[in-house]
C-alpha positions in Angstrom: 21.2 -41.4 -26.7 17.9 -39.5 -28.1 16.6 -36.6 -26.0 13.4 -38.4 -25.0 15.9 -41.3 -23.8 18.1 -39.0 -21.4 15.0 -37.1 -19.8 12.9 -40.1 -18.5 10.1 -40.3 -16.1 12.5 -41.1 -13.7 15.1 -38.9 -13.9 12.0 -35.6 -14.5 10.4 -37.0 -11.5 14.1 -36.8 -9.3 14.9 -33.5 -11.1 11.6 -31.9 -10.1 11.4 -33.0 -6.4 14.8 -32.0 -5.8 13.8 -28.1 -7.2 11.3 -28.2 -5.1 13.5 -29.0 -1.9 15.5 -26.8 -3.0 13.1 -24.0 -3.2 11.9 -24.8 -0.1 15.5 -24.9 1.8 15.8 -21.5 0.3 12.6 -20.1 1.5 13.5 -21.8 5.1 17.1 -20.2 5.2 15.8 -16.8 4.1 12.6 -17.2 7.2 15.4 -17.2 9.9 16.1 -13.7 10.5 13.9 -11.7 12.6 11.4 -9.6 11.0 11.6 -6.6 9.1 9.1 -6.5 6.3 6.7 -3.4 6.6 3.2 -5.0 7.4 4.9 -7.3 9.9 5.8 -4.4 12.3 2.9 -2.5 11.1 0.0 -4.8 11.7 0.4 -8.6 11.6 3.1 -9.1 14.3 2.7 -5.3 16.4 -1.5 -5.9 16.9 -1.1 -9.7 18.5 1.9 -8.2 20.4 -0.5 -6.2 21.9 -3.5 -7.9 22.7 -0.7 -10.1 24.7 0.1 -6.9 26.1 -3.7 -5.9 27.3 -4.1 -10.0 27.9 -7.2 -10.1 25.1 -8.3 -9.1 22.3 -9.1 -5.0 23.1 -10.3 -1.9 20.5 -7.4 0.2 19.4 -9.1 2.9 17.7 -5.8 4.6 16.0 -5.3 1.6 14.3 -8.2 1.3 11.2 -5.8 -2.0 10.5 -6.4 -3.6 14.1 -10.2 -3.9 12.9 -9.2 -6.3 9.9 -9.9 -9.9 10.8 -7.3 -11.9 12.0 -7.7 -16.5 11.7 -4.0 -16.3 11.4 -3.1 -13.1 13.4 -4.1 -15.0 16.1 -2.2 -18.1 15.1 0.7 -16.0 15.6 0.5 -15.6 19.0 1.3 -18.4 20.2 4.8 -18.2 18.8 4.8 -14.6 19.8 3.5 -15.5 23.8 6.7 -17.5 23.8 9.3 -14.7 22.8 9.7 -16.2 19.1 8.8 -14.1 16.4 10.5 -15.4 13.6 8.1 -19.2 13.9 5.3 -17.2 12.7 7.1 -16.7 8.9 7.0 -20.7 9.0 3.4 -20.4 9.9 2.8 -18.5 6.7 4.9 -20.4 4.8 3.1 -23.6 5.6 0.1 -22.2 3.6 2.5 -22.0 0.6 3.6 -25.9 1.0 -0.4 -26.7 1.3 -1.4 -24.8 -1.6 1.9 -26.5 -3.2 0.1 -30.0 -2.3 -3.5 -29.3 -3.3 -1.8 -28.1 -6.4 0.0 -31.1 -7.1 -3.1 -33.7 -6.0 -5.4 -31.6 -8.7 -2.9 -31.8 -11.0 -1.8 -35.5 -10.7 -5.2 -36.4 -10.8 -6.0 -34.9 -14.2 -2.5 -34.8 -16.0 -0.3 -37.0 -14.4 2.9 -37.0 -11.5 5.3 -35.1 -13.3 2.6 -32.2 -14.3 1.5 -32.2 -10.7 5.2 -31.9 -8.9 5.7 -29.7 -12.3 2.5 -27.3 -10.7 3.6 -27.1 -7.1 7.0 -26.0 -8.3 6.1 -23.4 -10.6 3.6 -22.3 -7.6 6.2 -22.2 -5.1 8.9 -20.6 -7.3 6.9 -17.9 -8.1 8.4 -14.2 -7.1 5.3 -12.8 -5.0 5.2 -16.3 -3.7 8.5 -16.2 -2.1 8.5 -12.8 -1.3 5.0 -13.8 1.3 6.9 -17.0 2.2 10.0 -15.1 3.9 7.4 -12.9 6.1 4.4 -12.9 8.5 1.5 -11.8 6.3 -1.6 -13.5 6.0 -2.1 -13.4 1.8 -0.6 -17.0 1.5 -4.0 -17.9 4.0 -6.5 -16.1 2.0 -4.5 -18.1 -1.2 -5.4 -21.8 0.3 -8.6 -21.0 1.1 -9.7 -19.4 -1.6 -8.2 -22.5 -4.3 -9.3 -25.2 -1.4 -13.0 -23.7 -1.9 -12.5 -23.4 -5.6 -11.7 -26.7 -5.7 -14.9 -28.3 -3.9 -17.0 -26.5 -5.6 -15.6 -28.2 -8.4 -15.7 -31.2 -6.8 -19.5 -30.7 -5.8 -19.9 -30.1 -9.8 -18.6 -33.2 -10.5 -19.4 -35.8 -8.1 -23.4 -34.5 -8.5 -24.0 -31.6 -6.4 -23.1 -33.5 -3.1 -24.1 -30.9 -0.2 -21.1 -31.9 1.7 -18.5 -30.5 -0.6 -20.9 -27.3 -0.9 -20.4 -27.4 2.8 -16.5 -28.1 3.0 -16.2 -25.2 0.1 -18.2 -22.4 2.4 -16.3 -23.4 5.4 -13.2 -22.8 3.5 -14.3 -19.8 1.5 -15.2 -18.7 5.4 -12.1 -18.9 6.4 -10.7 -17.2 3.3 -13.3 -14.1 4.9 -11.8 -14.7 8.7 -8.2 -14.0 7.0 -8.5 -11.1 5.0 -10.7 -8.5 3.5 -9.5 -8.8 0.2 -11.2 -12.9 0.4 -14.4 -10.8 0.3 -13.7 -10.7 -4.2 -13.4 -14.5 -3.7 -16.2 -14.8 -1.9 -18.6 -12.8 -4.0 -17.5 -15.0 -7.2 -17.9 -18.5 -5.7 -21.2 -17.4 -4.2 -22.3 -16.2 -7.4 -20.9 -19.7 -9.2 -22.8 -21.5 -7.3 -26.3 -21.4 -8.8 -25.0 -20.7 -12.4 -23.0 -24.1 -12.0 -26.2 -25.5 -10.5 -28.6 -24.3 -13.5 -26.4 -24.8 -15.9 -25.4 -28.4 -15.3 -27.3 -29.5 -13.0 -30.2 -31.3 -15.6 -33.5 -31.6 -14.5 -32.3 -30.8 -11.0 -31.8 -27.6 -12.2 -35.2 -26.5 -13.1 -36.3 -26.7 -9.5 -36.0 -23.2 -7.8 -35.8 -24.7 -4.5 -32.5 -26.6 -5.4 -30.9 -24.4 -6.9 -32.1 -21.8 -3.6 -30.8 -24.8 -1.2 -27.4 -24.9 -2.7 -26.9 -21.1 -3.0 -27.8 -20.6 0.7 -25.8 -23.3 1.8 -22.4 -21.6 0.4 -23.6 -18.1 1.4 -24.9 -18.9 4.9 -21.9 -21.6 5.9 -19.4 -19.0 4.7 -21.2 -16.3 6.8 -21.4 -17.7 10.0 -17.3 -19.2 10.0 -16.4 -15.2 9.3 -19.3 -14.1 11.9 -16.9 -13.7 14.8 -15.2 -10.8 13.3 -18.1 -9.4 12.0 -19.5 -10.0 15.3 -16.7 -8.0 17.0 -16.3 -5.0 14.5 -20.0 -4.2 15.1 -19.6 -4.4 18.3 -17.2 -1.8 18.5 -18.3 0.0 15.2 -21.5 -0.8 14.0 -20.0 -1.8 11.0 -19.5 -5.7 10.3 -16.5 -4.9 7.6 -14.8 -1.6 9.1 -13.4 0.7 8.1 -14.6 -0.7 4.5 -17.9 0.7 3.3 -18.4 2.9 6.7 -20.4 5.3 5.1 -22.7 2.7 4.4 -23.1 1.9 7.7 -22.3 4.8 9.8 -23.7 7.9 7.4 -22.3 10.9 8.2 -24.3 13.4 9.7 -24.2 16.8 8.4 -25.6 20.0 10.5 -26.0 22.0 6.9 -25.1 22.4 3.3 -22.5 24.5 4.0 -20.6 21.8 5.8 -21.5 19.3 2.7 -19.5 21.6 0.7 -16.5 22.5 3.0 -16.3 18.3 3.3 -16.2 18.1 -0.3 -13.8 20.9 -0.6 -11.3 19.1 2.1 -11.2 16.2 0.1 -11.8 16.7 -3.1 -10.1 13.6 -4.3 -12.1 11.5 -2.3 -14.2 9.7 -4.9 -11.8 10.1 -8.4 -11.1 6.2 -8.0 -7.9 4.1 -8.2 -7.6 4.2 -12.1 -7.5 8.1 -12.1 -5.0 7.9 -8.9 -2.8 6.3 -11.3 -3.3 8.4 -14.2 -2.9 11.4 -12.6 0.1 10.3 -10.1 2.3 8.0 -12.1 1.2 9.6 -15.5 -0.2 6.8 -17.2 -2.1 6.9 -20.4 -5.4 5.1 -20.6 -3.6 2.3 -23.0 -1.8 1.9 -19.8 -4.3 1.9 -17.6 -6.2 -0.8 -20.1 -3.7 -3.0 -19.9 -3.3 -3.2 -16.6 -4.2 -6.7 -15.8 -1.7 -7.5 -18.6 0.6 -5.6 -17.2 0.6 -7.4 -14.3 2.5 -10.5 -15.7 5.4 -8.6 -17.3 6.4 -5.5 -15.2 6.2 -6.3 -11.3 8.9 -5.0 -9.2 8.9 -5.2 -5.3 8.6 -2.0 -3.0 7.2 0.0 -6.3 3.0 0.9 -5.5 3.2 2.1 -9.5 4.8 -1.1 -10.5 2.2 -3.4 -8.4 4.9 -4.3 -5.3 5.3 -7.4 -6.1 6.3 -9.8 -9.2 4.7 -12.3 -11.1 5.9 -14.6 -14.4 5.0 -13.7 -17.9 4.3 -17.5 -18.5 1.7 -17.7 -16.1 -0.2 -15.8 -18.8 1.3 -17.1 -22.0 1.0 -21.0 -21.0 -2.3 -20.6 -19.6 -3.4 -19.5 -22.9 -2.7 -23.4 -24.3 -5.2 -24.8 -21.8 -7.8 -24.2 -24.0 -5.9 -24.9 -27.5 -6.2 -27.8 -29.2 -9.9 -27.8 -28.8 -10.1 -31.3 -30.2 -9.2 -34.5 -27.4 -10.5 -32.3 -24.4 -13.4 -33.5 -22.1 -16.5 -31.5 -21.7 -15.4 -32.2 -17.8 -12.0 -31.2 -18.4 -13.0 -28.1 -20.6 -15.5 -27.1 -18.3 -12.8 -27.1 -14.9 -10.5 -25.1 -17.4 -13.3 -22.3 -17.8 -14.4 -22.0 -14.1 -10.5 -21.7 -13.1 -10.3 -19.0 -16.5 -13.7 -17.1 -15.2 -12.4 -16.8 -11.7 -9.4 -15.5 -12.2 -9.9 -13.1 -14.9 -13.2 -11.4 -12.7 -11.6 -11.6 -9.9 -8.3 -8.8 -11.5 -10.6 -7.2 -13.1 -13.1 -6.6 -10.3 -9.8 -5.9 -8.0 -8.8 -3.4 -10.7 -11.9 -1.2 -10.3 -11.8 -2.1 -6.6 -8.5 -0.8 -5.2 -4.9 0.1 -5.9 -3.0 -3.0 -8.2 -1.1 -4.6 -5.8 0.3 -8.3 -6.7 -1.0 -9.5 -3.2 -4.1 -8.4 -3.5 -4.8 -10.4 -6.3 -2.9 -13.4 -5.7 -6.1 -15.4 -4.8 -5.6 -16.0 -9.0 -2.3 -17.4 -9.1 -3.3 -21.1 -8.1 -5.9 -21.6 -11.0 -3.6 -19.7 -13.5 -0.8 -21.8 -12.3 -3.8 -25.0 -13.3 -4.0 -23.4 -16.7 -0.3 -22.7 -17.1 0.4 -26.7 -16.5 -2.6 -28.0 -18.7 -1.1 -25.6 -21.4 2.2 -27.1 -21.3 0.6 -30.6 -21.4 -1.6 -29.5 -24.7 1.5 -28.1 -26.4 3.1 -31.7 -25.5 0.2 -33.8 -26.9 -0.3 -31.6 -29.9 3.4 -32.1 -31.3 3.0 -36.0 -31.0 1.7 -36.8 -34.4 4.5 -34.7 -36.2 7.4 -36.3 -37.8 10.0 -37.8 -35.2 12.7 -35.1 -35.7 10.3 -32.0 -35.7 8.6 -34.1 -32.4 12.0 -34.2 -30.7 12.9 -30.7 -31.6 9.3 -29.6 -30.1 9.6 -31.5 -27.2 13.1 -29.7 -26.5 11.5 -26.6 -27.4 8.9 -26.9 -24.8 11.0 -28.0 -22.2 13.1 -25.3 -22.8 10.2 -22.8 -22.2 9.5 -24.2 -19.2 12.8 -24.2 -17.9 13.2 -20.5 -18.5 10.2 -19.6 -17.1 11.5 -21.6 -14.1 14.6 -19.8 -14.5 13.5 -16.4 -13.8 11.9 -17.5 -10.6 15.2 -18.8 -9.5 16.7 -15.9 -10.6 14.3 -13.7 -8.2 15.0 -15.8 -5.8 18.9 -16.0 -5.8 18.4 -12.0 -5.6 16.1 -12.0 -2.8 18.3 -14.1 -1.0 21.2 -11.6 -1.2 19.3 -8.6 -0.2 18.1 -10.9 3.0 21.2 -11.9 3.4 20.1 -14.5 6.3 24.0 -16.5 6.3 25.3 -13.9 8.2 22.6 -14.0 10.9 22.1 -17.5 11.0 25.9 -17.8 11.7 25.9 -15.8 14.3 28.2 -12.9 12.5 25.5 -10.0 12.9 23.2 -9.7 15.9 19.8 -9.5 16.4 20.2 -5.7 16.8 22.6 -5.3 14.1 20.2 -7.2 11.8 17.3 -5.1 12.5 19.4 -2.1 12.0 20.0 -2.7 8.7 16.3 -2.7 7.7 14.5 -0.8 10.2 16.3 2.8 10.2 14.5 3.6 13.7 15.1 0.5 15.2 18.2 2.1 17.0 15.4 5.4 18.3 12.7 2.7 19.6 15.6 0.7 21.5 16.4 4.0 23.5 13.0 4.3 23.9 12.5 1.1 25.3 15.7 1.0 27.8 15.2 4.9 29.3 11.4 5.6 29.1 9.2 5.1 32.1 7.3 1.8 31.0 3.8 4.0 31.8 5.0 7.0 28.9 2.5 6.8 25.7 4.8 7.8 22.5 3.2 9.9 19.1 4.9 8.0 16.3 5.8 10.8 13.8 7.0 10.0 10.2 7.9 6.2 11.2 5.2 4.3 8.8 3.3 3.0 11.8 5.8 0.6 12.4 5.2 -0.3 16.0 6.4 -3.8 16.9 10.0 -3.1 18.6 8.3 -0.5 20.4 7.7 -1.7 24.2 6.0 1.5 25.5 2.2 2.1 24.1 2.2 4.2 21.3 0.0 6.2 18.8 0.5 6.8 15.0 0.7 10.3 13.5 -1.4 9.3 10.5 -4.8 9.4 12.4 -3.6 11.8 14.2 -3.1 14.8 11.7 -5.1 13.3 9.5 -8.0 14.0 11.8 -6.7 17.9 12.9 -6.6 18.7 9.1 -9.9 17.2 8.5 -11.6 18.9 11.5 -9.9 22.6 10.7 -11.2 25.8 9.2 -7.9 26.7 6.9 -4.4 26.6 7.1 -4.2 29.2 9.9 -6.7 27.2 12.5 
């Protein structure tokens, strides 16, 4: 039987879907313990636990987090209203499976089935994917969003600058906004694609100012007003739209003299040295290092590590990507031209990210979608350039490839199999470990804030000290120690006052 005989469409097609229920079932499994992961009980879960609390949406000024916006913070209330906090990881998760499908519709629709279910696998599988699958964050929003407004905009590119799409694409890139600052890199790009797509291929339409003008605004404006409610709210409360980012912008300091300039400058005289030189200076890294940093962040992710960008990727989602554009020969302008928007966005989008903040895989994953669109194509160019080689070499080739793309499948799996015994859900889910015993495990004060919560008056207010903010099993209002000191040390004299 000859290789190409024993790995059909059939038999690819069956092999792939049942990975993909597979990955899924694993993702599910590992969702059905109660929560645990850091921003969950800092933010995501402990803010909507207490606007149920208060019965609203309220300020709470020691929390610079509580002013971020919140589409699917607020999605996990319901869940929450009813006593269940572990439905909001599925809420997350479904992101990931719609992603997984828009994926696998863009895909089919250029390449074929098996390159489309091939897409959504690799997507689903990867590390930082399944890592936000198992928990309650909100990056696996801004990730749909983004790629759903990516996508109509190519759509409105093709299909001859149809306003709707333009309008579908700001309502998405919108919502992107509503979910999470980091949406705003996202934003900034499309916007900006917009009339360069519009001049460049737009013809004769394209020479008119006023179309070009009609389109832009369109994206900008429709975007604007879906993330206005947040803005809306934080200047209400702040006077800045986008607090706490840029508040010196729009809440200036006010200094009563020189002398205070200077003793401000001298309290925080690292205030302005920038991410790059944080990590120079703190984790030692040379500026070949620091260079390579969006290289980097294919091939040395590790969770729980800020130096080693908390989170993991795959070093094929770089190498195959490359292949989208190679052979240059039996591509269509069309085809080329979707390759180099997805390319553009992703590669401004790390490097503007890189400049912007501290290299963390989330905070970038708005990339992984398009790079997972390049990776695919790739594999399909290396397939269609081996086809006009000698049977045996083809054979061998096609092997080769197939092999490739099974390893780089492989180390997702392998992630995952590891994730899963650090979770270690079986034991929960059968009823071996408790709730409380569960929680233990992860959250070392868990046992303290359970005290708390059965001996305290239910009126007592308690100062978080050294506990990461982590508020969510805590039933009694509470402050955090970071504004806290941070404030007294900023406000005093010297170390004696």
């Amino acid at each position: 039987m000859s290789f190409s005989r024993f790995l059909n469409r059939e038999k690819t097609i069956f092999l792939l879907v049942a990975a993909l229920a597979g990955a899924a079932a694993s993702i599910i499994i590992m969702s059905m313990v109660p929560p645990v992961s850091r921003d969950e009980l800092v933010h995501h879960l402990a803010v909507p636990k207490l606007y149920l609390k208060h019965g609203g949406i309220y300020e709470i000024p020691f929390m610079d987090f509580s002013y971020f916006p919140m589409n699917l913070d607020l999605l996990y209330m319901l869940p929450l209203y009813f006593g269940n906090d572990i439905l909001p990881k599925f809420i997350h998760f479904a992101f990931a499976l719609l992603t997984a499908w828009l994926l696998f519709g863009y895909l089919k629709k250029r390449a074929g089935t098996i390159c489309g279910l091939s897409g959504a696998l690799l997507f689903l599988s990867i590390p930082v994917i399944v890592k936000l699958s198992i928990t309650a964050y909100v990056d696996l929003g801004v990730i749909f969003f983004s790629f759903a407004s990516l996508l109509l905009i190519i759509k409105w590119l093709n299909e001859g600058f149809r306003k709707r799409h333009l309008f579908y694409a700001g309502i998405m890139c919108g919502m992107a906004l509503g979910t999470k600052y980091s949406a705003i890199v996202a934003f900034a790009l499309l916007t900006l694609f917009v009339p360069f797509l519009y001049s460049r291929y737009a013809g004769g339409k394209g020479r008119h100012l006023h179309g070009l003008l009609l389109h832009f605004m369109l994206f900008f404006l429709t975007a604007m007003l879906v993330f206005s409610p947040w803005m809306a709210r934080n200047y209400h409360w702040t006077k800045n739209p986008i607090y706490p980012l840029y508040n010196k912008v729009f809440n200036p300091p006010v200094q009563k003299s020189i002398v205070a300039k200077e003793d401000t400058a001298r309290k925080k005289p690292t205030q302005n040295s920038g991410h790059l030189t944080y990590r120079s200076i703190v984790y030692g890294e040379s500026g070949l290092e620091i260079s390579l940093l969006p290289i980097r962040l294919f091939f040395q992710g590790k969770d729980d590590n800020p130096r080693l960008f908390d989170g993991r990727l795959n070093p094929f989602l770089l190498i195959f990507s490359i292949f989208a554009f190679f052979p240059k020969t039996g591509i269509s302008a069309a085809a080329r031209r979707e390759n180099m928007i997805m390319l553009c966005f992703s590669f401004l989008f790390i490097l503007i990210a890189m400049f912007a903040t501290g290299m963390r895989i989330r905070y970038i994953s708005p990339v992984i979608p398009p790079l997972t669109v390049l990776s695919i194509i790739g594999i399909k160019n290396l397939f269609e350039s081996i086809k006009d080689v000698p049977a045996g070499w083809r054979s061998r080739g096609n092997a080769a490839l197939i092999l490739l793309f099974v390893i780089s499948l492989g180390l997702n799996f392998i992630y995952m199999t590891g994730l899963f015994k650090d979770v270690r859900p079986v034991s929960y889910i059968m009823g071996s470990v408790t709730r409380d015993e569960y929680i233990s495990r992860y959250v070392p004060e868990y046992p303290a804030l359970q005290f708390t919560n059965k001996n305290l008056p239910h009126d007592s207010k308690i100062l978080f000290v050294y506990l990461g903010r982590r508020g969510y099993y805590c039933d009694r209002d509470y402050v955090t120690d970071d504004s806290l000191f941070t404030g007294l040390i900023l406000k005093s004299e010297g170390p004696d006052t």
